[in-house]
C-alpha positions as CSV (number, residue, x, y, z in Angstrom):
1,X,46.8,153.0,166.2
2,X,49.4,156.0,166.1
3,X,52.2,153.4,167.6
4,X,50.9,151.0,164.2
5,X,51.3,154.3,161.7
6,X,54.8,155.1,163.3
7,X,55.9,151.1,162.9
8,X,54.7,151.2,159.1
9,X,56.1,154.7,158.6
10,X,60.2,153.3,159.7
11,X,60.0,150.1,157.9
12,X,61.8,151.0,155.4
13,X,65.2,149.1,156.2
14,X,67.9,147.3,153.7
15,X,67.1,143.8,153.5
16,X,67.7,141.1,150.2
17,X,64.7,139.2,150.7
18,X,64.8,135.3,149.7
19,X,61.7,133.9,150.8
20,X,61.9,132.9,155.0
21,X,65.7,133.1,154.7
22,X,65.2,137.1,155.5
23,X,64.4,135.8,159.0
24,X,67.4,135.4,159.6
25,X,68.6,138.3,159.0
26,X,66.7,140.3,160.9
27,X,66.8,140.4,164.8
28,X,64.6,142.8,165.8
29,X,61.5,144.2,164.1
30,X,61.2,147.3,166.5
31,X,60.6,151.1,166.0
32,X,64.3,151.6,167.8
33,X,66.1,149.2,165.3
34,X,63.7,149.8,162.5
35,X,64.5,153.3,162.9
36,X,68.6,152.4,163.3
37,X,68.4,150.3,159.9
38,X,65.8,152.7,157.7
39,X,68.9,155.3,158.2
40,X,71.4,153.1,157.5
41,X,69.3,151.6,154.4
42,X,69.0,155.1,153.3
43,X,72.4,156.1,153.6
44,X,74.0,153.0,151.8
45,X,71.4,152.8,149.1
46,X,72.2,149.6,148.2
47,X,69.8,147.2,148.7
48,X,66.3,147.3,148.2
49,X,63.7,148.6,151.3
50,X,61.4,145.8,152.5
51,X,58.0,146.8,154.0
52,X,55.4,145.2,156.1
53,X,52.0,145.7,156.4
54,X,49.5,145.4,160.0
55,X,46.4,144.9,160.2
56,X,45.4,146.5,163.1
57,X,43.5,144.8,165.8
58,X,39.8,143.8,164.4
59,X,36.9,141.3,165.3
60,X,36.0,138.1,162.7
61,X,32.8,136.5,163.0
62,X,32.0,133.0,161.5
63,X,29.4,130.6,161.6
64,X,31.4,127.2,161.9
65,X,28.3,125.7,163.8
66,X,24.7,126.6,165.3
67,X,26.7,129.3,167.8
68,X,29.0,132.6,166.2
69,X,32.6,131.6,166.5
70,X,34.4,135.0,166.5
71,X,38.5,136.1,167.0
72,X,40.0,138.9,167.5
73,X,43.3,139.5,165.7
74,X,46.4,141.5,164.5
75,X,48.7,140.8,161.6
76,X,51.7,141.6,160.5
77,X,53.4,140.9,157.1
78,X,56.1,141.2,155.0
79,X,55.3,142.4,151.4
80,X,57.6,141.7,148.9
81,X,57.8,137.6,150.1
82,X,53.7,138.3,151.9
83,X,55.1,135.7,154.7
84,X,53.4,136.6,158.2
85,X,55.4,137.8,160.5
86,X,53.0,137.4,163.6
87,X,49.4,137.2,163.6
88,X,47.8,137.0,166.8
89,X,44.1,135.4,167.1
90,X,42.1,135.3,170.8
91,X,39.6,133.5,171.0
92,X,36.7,132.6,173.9
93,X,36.5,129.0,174.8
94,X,33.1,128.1,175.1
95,X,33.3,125.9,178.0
96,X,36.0,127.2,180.1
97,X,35.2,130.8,179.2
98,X,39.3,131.9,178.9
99,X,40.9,133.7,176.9
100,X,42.7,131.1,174.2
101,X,45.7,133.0,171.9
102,X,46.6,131.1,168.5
103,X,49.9,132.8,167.2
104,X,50.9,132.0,163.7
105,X,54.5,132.5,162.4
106,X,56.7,132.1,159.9
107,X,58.7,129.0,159.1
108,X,62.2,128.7,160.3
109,X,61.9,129.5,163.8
110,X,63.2,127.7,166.6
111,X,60.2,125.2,167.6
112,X,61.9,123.6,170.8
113,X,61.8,126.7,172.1
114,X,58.6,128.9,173.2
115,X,57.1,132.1,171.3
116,X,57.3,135.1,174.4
117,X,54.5,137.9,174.3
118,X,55.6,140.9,176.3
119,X,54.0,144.2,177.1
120,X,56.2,146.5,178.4
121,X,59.0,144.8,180.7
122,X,56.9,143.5,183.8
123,X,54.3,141.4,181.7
124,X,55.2,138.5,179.6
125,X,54.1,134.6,179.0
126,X,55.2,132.0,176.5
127,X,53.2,129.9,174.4
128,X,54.7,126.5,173.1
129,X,55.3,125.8,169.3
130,X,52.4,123.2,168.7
131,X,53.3,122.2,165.0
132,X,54.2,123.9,161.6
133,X,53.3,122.9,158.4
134,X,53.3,124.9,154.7
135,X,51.4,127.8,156.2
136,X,53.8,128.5,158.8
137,X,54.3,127.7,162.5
138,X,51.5,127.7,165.3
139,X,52.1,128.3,169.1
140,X,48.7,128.3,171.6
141,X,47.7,128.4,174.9
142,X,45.4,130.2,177.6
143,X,46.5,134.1,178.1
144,X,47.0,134.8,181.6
145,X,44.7,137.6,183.1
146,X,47.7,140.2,184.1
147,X,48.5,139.7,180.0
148,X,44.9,140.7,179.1
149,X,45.2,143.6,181.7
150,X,48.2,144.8,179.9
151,X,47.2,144.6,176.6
152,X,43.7,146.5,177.4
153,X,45.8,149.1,179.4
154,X,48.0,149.9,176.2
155,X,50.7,151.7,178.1
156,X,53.4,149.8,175.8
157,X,53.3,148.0,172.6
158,X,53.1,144.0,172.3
159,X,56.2,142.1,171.6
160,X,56.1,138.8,170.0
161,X,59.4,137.1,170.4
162,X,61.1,134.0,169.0
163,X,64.2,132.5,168.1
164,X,65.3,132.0,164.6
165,X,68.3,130.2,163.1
166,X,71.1,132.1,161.1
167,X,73.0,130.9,157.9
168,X,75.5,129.7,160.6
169,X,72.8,127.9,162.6
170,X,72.8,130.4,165.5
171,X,70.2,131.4,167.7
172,X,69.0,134.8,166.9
173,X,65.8,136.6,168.9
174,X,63.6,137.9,166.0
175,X,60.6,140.8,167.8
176,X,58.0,141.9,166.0
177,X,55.9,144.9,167.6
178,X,52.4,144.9,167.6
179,X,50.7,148.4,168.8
180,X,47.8,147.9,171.1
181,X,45.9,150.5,170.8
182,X,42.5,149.3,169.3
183,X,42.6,146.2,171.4
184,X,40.6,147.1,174.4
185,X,37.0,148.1,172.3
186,X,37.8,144.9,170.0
187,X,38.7,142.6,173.4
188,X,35.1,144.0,174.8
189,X,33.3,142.8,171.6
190,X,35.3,139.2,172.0
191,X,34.2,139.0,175.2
């Protein structure tokens, strides 16, 4: 949660916002280069500061059918245009018993390539871009256990990384950082 209130406390970085066209000019939503771009945004005061807002790590419950169908997710979003950055949702298959993640984001990314989730620099996994449509763009697949491990451990924040196309139609890496630290007692719920 304090690596969350840090994030939202540096996000204060010059951006003209023009609905998902901001993507690409960002390439890295992290507290380093949040940090970096808040100073310079401050220092220039010339455009506008955009701000995003997270969610935090929390359990849904629903009823879909006779059994509870619960998630556990994190969001982040951007304010000014409320697009979704990243929100991650895990979910329990009933019948295999894994652990399934459903990441939505934000139109414009690259979908022949994969969405990467890292924690820390030893533990990653990508997920492949299933489909988009007005909502945004949806990537899903089974977590792998040394992910889960990772996550629960909260020793470094979640990355969520994908590629975005520039006015210029180049490949940029956008990373949004998601803070881990009230994922463990939430995964426990889930599970």
């Amino acid at each position: 949660m304090r690596k969350a209130a840090l994030l939202c406390s540096v996000l204060a970085f010059a951006l003209t916002l023009d609905g998902c066209d901001f993507l690409s000019k960002i390439q890295d939503v992290s507290n380093a280069k949040l940090q970096q771009l808040s100073k310079g945004a401050k220092a220039s005061g010339t455009a506008r500061p955009a701000q995003v807002s997270l969610s935090g790590w929390r359990l849904d419950c629903g009823s879909q059918s006779a059994a509870l169908n619960c998630r556990e997710f994190d969001r982040m979003t951007e304010l000014t245009s409320n697009t979704v950055l990243a929100e991650l949702s895990l979910s329990i298959d009933p019948k295999s018993k894994r652990t399934i993640m459903l990441a939505q984001l934000p139109l414009g990314i690259v979908v022949s390539d994969q969405v990467m989730l890292r924690v820390g620099n030893r533990v990653s996994q990508t997920f492949p871009v299933l489909t988009c449509n007005r909502v945004g763009c949806f990537a899903r697949d089974v977590v792998h256990d040394d992910l889960i491990d990772a996550m629960k451990s909260a020793k470094a924040p979640l990355r969520v990384l994908y590629n975005v196309l520039d006015s210029r139609l180049n490949k940029r890496t956008f990373t949004v950082t998601l803070g881990l630290g009230g994922f463990a007692p939430v995964y426990a719920k889930l599970k």
